[in-house]
N, C-alpha and C positions, 0 to 999 in steps of 0.2 A: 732389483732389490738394492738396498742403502744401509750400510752394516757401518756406526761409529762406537768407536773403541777407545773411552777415558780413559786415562792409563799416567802414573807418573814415569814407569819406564818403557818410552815407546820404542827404543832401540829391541826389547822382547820380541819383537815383533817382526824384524826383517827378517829371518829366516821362513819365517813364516807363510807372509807374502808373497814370495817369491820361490818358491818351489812347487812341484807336483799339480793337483788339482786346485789348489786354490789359486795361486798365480794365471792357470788355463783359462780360471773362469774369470777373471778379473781383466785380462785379455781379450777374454772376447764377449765384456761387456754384457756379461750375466749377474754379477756384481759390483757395486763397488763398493769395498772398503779404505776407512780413514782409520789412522789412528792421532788419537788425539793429547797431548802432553797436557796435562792438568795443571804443570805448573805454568802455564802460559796463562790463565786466567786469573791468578792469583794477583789480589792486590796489593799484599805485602812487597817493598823495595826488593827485595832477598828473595822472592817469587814460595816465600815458604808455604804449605801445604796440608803442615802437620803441627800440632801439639800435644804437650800433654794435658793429660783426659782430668777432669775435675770429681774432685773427692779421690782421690789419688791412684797409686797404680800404674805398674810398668809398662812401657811400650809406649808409644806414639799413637795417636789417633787425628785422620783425615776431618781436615776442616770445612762445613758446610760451604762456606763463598765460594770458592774455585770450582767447586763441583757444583751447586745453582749455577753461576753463570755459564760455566761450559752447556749445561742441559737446555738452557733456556736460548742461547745460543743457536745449538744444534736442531730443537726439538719444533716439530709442525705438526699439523691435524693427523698425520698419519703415523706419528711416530709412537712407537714401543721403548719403554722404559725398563731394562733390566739390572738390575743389582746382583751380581756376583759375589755370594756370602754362604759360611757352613751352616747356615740358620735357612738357607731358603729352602723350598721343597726341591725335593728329590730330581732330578733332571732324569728324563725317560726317550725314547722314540718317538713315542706319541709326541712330546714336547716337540721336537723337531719337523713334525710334518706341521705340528701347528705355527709355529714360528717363520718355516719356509715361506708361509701366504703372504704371511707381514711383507709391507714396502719399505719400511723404513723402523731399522730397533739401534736402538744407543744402549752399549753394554757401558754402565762403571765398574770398574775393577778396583775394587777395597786395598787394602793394603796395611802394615805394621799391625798395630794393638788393636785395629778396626776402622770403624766410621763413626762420625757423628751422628747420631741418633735420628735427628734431624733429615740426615738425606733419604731414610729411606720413605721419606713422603714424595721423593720421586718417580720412586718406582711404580712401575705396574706391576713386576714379577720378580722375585726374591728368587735365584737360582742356586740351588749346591750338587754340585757333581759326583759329592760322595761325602761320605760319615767320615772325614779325614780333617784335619787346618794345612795348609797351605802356605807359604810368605807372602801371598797374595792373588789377586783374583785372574792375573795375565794368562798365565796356561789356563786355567779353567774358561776364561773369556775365548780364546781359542779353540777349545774342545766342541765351546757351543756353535762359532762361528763354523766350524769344518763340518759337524753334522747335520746344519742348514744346509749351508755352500752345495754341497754334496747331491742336495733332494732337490736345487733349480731345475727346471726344464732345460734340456738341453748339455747340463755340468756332464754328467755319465749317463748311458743308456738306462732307462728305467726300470729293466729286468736287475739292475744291477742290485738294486736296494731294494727291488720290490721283496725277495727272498732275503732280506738281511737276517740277524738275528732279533727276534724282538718281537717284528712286525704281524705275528700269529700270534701272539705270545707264548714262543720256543725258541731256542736257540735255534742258528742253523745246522742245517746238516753239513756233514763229513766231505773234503771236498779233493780229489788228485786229480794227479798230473803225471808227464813222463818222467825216469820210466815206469814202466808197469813191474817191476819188481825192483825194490832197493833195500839194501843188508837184510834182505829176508822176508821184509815185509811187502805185500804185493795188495794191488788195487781189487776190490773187489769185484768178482765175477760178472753183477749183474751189469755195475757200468760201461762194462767193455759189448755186453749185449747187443745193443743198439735196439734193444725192446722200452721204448720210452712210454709204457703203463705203468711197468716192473720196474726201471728205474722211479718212479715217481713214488712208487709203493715206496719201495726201499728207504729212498729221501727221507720221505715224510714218517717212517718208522724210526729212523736214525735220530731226527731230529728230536722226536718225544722220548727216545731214550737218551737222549744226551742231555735233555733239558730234566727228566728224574734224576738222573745221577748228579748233574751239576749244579743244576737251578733246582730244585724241587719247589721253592717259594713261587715260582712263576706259573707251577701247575694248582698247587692249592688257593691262589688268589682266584682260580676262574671256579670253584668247586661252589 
């Protein structure tokens, strides 16, 4: 897979890169991602990016040219167009395994007072991460990027995500480790069992109680 990432601040992004799983898989050639500095495409001398928005109004708003050329640039038969914005639908799990197939997706990352209007005729999919505003689309371009990265063949063992939270639609279950008792509070009985029906029972009860108590929305959408 082929992950490019418009961005005016591509510095966001070195720590990124190069830590934990994401850096592994870009190593070994499971992914590769670019990130791309917007102001490089810009035609203005001053490589500027942004202005102000007409009929008036504070903030700064992203200029269509620099981001057409970079997309057109970038983009072939196989490419996915994503627009990172509080206006796109809801970003899920499901989104993610759908995403993982794609060969090739170009995130823009918005930025200041917004976008010109205009770009979002780029897109194929309007993503928002949450009912929240942001300074811009970089971290959130990242969230989308790590929970791809994540679901390649070969990134992490597939038992690892198959159990995530989400992918039932439940939270996951309750999860320890050593030791088996700390300040008081100790692992439960059945997991120390080694009877893996009874742990599975267990899981899978923990789970639907953890998802009424915490999610409850997640159980009434399947109702």
């Amino acid at each position: 897979m082929k992950i490019d990432i418009l961005t005016i601040f591509p510095e966001m992004f070195d720590g990124f890169l190069t830590t934990s799983i994401i850096k592994r898989a870009i190593n070994q050639e499971k992914v590769q991602i670019k990130i791309h500095d917007i102001r490089k495409y810009s035609k203005d001398p001053h490589r500027k990016v942004d202005d102000y928005g007409y009929g008036g109004g504070k903030g700064m708003v992203l200029m269509p040219q620099p981001i057409f050329d970079a997309v057109d640039d970038l983009k072939d038969e196989s490419s996915k167009v994503i627009l990172m914005t509080p206006q796109g639908r809801p970003y899920k799990q499901s989104s993610a395994y759908t995403l993982a197939k794609e060969k090739h997706i170009i995130i823009i990352c918005g930025h200041y007072e917004g976008f010109d209007e205009r770009i979002r005729t780029l897109a194929d999919m309007e993503i928002s991460i949450g009912d929240y505003v942001l300074t811009g689309g970089e971290l959130p371009s990242m969230v989308i990027t790590d929970s791809i990265v994540r679901l390649l063949d070969g990134v992490i063992e597939e038992d690892s995500h198959k159990n995530d939270s989400f992918n039932n639609g439940l939270l996951d279950y309750p999860v320890y480790t050593k030791p088996v008792e700390f300040r008081g509070m100790k692992v439960p009985e059945v997991l120390l069992s080694g009877h893996h029906a009874n742990i599975k029972k267990y899981r899978q009860q923990m789970s639907l109680e953890k998802t009424q108590d915490r999610r409850p929305d997640l159980l009434e959408r399947d109702e």
